[in-house]
ROSE-869821 format. One record per residue: residue number from 1; residue in three letters; chain; x, y, z of N, C-alpha, C in turn. Coordinates in nm, 3 decimals. Layout:
N
[lodren NUM "ala" "A" [X Y Z] [X Y Z] [X Y Z]] ...
***
This chain:
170
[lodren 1 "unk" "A" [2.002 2.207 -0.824] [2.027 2.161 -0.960] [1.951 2.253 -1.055]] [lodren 2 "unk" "A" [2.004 2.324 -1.152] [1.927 2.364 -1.244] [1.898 2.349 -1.348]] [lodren 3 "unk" "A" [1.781 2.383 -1.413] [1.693 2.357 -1.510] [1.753 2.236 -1.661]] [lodren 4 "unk" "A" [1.883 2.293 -1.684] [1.972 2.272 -1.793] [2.020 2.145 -1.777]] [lodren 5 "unk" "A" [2.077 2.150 -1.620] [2.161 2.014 -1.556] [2.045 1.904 -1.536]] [lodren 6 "unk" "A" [1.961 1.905 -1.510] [1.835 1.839 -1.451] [1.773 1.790 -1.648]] [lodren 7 "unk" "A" [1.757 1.801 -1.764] [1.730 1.805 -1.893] [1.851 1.713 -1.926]] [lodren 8 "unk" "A" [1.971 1.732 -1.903] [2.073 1.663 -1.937] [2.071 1.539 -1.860]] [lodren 9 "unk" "A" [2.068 1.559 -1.697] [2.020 1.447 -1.691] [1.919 1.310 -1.696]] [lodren 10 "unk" "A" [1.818 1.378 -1.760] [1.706 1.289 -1.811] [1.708 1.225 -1.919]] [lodren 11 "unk" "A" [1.772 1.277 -1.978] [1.802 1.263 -2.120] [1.886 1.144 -2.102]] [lodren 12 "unk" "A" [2.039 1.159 -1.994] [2.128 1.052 -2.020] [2.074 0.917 -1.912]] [lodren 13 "unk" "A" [1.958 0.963 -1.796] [1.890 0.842 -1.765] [1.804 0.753 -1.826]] [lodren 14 "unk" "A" [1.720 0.846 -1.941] [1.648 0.769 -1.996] [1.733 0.678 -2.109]] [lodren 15 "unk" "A" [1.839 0.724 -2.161] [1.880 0.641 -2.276] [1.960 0.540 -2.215]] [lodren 16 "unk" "A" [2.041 0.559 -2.119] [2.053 0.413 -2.035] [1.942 0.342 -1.988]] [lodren 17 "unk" "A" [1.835 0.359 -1.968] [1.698 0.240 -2.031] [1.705 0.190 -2.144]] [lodren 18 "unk" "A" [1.656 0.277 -2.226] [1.619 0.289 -2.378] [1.778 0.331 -2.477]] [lodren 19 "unk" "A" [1.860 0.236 -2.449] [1.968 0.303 -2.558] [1.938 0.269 -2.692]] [lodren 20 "unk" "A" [1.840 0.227 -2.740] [1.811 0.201 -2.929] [1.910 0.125 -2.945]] [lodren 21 "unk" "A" [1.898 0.098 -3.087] [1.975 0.036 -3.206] [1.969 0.096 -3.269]] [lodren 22 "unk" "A" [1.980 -0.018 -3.400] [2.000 -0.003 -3.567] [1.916 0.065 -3.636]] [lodren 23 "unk" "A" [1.775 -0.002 -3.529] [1.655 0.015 -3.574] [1.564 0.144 -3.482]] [lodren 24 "unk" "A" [1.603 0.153 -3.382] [1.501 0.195 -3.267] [1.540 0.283 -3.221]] [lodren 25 "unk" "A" [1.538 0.442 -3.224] [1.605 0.550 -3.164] [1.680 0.540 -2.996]] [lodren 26 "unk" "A" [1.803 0.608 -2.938] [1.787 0.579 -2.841] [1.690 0.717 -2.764]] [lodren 27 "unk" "A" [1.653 0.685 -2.683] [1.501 0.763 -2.600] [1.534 0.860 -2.620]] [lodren 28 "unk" "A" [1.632 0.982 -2.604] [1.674 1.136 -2.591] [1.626 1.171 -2.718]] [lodren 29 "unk" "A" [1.665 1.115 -2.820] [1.594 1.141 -2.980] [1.423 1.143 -2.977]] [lodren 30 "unk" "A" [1.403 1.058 -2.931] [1.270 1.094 -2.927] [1.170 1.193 -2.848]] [lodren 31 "unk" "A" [1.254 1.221 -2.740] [1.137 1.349 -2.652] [1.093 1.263 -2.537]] [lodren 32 "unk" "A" [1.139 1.134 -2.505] [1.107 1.068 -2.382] [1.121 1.134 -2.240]] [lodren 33 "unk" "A" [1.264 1.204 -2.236] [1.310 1.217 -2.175] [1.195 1.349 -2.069]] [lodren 34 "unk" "A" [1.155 1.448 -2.170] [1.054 1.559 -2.127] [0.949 1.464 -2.060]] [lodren 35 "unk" "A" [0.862 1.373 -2.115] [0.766 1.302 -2.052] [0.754 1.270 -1.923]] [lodren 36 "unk" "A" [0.911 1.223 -1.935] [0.920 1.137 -1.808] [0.962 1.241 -1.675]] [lodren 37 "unk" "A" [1.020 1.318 -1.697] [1.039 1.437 -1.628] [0.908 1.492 -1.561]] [lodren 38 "unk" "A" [0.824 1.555 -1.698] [0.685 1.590 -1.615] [0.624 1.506 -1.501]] [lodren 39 "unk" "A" [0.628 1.364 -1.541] [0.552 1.256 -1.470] [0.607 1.260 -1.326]] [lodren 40 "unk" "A" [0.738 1.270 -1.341] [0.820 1.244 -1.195] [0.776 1.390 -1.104]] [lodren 41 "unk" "A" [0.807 1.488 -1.197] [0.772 1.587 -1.159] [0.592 1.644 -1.064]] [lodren 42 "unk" "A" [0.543 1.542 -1.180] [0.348 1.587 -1.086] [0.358 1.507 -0.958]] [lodren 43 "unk" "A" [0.434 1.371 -0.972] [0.398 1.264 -0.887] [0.506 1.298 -0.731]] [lodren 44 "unk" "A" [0.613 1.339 -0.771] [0.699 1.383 -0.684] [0.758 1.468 -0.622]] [lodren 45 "unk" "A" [0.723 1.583 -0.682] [0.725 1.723 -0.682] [0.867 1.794 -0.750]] [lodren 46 "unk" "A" [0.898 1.921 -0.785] [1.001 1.959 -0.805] [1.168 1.882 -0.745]] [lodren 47 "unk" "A" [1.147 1.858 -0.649] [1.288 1.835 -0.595] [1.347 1.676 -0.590]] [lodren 48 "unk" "A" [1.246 1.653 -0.688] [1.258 1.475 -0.760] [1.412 1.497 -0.795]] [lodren 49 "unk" "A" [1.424 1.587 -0.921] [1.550 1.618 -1.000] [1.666 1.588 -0.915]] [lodren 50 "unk" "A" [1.658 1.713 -0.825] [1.765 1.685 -0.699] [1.806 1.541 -0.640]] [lodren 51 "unk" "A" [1.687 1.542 -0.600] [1.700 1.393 -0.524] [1.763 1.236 -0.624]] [lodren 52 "unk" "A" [1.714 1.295 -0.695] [1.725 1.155 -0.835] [1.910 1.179 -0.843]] [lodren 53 "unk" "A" [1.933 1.276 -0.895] [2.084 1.361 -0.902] [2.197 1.275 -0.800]] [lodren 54 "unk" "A" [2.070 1.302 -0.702] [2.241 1.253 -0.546] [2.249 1.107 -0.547]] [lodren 55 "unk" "A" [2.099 1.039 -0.556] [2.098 0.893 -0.608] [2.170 0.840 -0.699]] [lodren 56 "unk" "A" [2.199 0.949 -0.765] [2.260 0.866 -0.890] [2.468 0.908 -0.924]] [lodren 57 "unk" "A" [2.464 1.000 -0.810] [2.579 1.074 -0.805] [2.682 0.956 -0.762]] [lodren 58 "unk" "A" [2.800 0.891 -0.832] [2.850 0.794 -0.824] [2.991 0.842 -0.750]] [lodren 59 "unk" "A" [3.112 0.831 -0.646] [3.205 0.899 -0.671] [3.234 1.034 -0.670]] [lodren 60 "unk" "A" [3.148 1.107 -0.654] [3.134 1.242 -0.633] [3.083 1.311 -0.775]] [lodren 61 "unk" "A" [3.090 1.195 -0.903] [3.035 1.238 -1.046] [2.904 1.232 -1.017]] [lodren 62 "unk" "A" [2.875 1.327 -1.125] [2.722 1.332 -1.114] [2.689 1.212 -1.268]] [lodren 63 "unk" "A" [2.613 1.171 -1.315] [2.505 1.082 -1.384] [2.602 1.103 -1.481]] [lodren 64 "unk" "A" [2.568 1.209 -1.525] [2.606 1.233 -1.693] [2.763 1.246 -1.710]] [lodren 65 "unk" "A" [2.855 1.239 -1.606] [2.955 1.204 -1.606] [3.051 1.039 -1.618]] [lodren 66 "unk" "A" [2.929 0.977 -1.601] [2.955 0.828 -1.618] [2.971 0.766 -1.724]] [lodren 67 "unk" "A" [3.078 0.633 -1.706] [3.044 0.590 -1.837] [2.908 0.499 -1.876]] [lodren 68 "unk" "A" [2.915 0.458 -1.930] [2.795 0.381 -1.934] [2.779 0.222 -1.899]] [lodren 69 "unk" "A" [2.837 0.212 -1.825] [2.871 0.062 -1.750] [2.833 0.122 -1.621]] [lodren 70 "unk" "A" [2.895 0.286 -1.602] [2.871 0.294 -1.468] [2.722 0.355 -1.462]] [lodren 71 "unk" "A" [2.651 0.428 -1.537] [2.523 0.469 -1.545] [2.421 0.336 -1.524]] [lodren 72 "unk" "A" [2.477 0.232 -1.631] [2.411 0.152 -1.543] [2.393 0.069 -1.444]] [lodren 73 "unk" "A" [2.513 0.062 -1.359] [2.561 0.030 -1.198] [2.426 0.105 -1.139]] [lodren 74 "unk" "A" [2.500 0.230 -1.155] [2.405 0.327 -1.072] [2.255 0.290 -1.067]] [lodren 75 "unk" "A" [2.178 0.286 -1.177] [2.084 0.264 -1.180] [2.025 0.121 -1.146]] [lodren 76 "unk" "A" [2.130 0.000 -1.126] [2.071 -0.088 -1.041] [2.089 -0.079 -0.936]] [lodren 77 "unk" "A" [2.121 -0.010 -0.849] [2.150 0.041 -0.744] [2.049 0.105 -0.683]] [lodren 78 "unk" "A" [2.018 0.179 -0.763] [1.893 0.285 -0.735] [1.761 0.180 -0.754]] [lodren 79 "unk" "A" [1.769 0.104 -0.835] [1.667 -0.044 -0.864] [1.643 -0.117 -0.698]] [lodren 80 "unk" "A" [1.766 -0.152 -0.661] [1.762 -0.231 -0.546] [1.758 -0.140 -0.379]] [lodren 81 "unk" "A" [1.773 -0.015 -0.423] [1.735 0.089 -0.290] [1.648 0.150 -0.283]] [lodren 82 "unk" "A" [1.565 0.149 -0.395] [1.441 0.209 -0.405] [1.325 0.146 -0.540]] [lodren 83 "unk" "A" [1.320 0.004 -0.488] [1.231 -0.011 -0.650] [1.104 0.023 -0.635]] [lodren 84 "unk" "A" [1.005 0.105 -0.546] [0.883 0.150 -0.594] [0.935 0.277 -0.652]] [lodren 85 "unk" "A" [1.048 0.336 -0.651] [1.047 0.469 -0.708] [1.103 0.437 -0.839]] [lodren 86 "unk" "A" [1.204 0.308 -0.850] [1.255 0.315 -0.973] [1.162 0.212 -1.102]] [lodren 87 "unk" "A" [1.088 0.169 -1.000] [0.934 0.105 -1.110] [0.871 0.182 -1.207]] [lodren 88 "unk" "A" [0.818 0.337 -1.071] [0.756 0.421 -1.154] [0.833 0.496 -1.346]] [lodren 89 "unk" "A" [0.962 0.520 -1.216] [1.095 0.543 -1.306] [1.069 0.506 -1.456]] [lodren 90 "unk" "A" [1.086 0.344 -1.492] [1.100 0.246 -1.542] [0.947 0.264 -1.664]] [lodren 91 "unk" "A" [0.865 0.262 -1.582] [0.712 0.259 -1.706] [0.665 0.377 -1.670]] [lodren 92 "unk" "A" [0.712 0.474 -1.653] [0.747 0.607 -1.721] [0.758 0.597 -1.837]] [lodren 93 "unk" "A" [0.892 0.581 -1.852] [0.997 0.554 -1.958] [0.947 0.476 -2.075]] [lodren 94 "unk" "A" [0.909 0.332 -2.010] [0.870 0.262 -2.121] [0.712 0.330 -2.184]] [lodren 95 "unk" "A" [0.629 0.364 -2.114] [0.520 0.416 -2.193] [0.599 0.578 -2.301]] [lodren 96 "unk" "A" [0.613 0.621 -2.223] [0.616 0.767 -2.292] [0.699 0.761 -2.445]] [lodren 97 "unk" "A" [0.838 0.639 -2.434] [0.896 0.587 -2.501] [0.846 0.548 -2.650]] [lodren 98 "unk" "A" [0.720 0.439 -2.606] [0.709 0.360 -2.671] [0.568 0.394 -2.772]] [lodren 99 "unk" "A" [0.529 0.517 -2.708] [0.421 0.586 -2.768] [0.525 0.695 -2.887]] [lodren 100 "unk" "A" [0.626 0.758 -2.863] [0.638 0.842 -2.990] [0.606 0.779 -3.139]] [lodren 101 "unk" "A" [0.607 0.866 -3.221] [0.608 0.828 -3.362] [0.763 0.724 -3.443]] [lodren 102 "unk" "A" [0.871 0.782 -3.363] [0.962 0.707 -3.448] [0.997 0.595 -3.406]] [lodren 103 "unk" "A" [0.964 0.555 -3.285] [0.921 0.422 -3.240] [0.829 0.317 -3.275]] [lodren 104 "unk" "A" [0.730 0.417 -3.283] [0.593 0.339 -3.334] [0.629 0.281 -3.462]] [lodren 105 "unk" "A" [0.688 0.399 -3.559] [0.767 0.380 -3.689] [0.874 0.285 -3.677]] [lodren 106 "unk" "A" [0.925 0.228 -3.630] [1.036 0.172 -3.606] [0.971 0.005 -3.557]] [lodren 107 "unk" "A" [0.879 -0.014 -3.504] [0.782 -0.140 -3.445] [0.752 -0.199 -3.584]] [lodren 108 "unk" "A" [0.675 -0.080 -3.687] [0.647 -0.113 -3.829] [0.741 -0.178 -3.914]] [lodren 109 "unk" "A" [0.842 -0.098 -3.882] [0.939 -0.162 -3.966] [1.021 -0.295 -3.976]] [lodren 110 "unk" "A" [1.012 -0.321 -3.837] [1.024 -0.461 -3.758] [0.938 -0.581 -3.807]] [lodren 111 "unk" "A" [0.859 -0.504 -3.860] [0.753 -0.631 -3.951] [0.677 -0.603 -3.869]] [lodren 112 "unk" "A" [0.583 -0.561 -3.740] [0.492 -0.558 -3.684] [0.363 -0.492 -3.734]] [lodren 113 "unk" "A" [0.263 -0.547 -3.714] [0.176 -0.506 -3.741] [0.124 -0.371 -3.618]] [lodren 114 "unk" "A" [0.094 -0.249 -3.619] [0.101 -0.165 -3.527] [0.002 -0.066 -3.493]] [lodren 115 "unk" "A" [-0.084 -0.066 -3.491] [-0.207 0.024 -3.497] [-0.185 0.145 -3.390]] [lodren 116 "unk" "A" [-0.150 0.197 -3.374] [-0.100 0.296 -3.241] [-0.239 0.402 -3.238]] [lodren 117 "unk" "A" [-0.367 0.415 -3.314] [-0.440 0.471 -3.256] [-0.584 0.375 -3.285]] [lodren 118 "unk" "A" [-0.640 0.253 -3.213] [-0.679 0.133 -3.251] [-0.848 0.173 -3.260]] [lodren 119 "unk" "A" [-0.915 0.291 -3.266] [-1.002 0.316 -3.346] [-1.020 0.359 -3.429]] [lodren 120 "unk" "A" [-1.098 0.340 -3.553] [-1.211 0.306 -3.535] [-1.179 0.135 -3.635]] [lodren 121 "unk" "A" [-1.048 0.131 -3.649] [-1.039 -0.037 -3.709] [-1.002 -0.142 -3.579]] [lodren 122 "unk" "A" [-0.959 -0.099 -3.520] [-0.957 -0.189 -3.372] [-0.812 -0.271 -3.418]] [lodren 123 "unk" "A" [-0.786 -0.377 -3.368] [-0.660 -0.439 -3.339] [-0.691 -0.579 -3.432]] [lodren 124 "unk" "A" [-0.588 -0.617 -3.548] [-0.598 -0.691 -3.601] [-0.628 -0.853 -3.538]] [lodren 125 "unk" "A" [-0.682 -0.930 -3.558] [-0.700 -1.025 -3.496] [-0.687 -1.169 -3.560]] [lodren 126 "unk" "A" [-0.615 -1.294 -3.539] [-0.644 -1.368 -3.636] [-0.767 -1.432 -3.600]] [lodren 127 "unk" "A" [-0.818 -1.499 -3.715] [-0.901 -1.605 -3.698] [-0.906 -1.681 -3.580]] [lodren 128 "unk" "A" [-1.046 -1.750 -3.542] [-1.021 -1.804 -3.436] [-1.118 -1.929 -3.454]] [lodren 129 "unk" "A" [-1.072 -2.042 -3.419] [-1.137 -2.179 -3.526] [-1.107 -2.252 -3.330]] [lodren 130 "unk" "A" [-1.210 -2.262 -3.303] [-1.250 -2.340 -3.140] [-1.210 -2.512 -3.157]] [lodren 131 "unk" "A" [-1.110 -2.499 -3.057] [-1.078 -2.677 -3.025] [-1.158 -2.715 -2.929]] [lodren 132 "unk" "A" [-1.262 -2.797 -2.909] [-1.296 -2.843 -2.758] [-1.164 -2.927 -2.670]] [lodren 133 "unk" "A" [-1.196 -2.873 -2.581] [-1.027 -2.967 -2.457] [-0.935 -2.847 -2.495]] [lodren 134 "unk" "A" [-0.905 -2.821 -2.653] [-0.754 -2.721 -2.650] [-0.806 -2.563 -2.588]] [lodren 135 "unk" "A" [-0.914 -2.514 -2.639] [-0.923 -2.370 -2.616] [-1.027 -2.349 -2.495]] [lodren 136 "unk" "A" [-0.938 -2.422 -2.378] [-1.067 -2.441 -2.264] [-1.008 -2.410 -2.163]] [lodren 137 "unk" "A" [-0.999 -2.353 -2.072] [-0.951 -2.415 -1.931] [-0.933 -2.512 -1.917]] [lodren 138 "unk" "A" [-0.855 -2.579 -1.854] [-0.873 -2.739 -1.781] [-0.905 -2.732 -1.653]] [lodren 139 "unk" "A" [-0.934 -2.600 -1.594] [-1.011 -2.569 -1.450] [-1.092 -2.446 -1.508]] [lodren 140 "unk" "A" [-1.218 -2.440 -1.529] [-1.299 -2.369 -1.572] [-1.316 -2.202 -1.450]] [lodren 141 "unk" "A" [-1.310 -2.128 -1.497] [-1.277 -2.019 -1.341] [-1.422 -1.897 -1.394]] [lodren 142 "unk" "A" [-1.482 -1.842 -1.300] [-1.545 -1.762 -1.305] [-1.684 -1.828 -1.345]] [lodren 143 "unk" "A" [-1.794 -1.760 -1.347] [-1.958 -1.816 -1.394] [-2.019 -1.730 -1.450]] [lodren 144 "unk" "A" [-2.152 -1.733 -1.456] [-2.232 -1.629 -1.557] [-2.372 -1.685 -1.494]] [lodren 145 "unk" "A" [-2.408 -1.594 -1.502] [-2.612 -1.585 -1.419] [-2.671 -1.513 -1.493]] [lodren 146 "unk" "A" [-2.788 -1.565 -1.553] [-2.852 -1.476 -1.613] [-2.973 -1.413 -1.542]] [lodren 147 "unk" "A" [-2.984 -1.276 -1.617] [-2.992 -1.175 -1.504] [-3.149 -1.185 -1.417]] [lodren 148 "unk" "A" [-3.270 -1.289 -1.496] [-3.335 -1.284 -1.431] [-3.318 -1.366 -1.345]] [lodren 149 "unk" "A" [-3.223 -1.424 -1.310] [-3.188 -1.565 -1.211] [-3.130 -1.497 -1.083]] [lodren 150 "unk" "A" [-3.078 -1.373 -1.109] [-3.030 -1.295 -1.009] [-3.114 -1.247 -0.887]] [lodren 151 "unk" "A" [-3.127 -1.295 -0.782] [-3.195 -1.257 -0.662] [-3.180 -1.140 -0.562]] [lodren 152 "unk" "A" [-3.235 -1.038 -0.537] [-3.177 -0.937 -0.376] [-3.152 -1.021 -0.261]] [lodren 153 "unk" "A" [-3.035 -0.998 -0.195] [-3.026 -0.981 -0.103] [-3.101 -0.887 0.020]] [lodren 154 "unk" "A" [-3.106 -0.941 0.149] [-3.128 -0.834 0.217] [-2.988 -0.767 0.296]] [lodren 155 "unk" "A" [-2.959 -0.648 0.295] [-2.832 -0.625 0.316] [-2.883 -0.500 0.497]] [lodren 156 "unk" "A" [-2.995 -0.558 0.546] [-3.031 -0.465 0.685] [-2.880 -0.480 0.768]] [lodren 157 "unk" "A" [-2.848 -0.622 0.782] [-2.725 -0.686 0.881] [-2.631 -0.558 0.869]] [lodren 158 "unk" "A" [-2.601 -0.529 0.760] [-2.475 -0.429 0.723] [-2.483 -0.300 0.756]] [lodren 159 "unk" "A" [-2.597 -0.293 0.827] [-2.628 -0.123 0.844] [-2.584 -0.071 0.926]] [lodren 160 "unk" "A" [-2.511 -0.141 1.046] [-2.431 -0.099 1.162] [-2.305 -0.058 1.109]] [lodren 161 "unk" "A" [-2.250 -0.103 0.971] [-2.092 -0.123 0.952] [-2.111 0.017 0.878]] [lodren 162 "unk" "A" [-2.203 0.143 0.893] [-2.187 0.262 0.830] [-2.138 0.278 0.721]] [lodren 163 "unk" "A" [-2.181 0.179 0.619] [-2.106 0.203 0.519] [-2.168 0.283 0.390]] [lodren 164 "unk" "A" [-2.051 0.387 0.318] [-2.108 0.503 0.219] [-2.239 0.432 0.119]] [lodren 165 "unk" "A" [-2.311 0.478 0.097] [-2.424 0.464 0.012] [-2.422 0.505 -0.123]] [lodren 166 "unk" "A" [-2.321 0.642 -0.162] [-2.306 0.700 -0.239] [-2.452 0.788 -0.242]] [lodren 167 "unk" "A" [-2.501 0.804 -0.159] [-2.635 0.925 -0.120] [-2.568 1.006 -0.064]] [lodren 168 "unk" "A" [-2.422 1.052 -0.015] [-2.401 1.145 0.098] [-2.393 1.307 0.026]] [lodren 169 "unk" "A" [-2.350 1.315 -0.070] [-2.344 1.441 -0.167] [-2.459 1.507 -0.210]] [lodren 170 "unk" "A" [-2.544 1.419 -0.182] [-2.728 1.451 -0.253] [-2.749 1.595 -0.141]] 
***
């Protein structure tokens, strides 16, 4: 597969994820498509493209020959024959996606409030006015020790089970 064919098809996989609206670019507009490529690319090596290609090759068409009923056949297909690969696939997509600017721009416009780089004002928060019973657990989980309450162990027992110390590099 080369370089050109492999771009085209990222482009028309990612926007069958991400096909936009009115409001929301579909993914190829935004540069998703490169992201997600690299990612597949570090994690899977070059011959991802290929491989992704024959997966998705419907009929003897390749991807970008589909319509888009069948692009997305294909891709549940590829969902249900391979979902640790098509997970990664998937939030790929949605991160690399959902980080551009005209997205981010597009969240804003939605009425959202959006901070996309959350220092040094941090993340808006509302008020927070404590119910006793409402803002509680009703099974209380986890504890807290304060630290002079904290005792050593003797941990000699464990010394047979060879375990790293984090001294071995010294």
């Amino acid at each position: 597969m080369n370089p050109t064919e492999s771009a085209k098809m990222m482009a028309a996989v990612c926007d069958a994820l991400l096909p936009g609206d009115g409001l929301f670019p579909k993914a190829s507009l935004t540069g998703t498509q490169a992201v997600v490529a690299n990612r597949l690319g570090e994690r899977y090596g070059g011959v991802i493209f290929a491989n992704l290609s024959e997966d998705l090759t419907v009929e003897r068409r390749g991807f970008t020959e589909l319509s888009n009923e069948e692009r997305v056949a294909a891709l549940r297909k590829l969902a249900t024959e391979k979902p640790e690969f098509f997970g990664y696939l998937l939030t790929a997509a949605y991160l690399a996606y959902y980080a551009t600017p005209p997205v981010i721009e597009a969240i804003r416009l939605d009425g959202h409030i959006y901070n996309d780089a959350p220092q040094p004002l941090g993340y808006e928060l509302k008020p927070f006015s404590f119910t006793p019973g409402l803002d509680l657990p009703l099974v209380p989980r986890g504890w807290f020790k304060w630290t002079d309450m904290v005792q050593r162990i003797d941990i000699v027992s464990l010394a047979e089970l060879d375990l790293p110390t984090g001294r071995e590099r010294a």
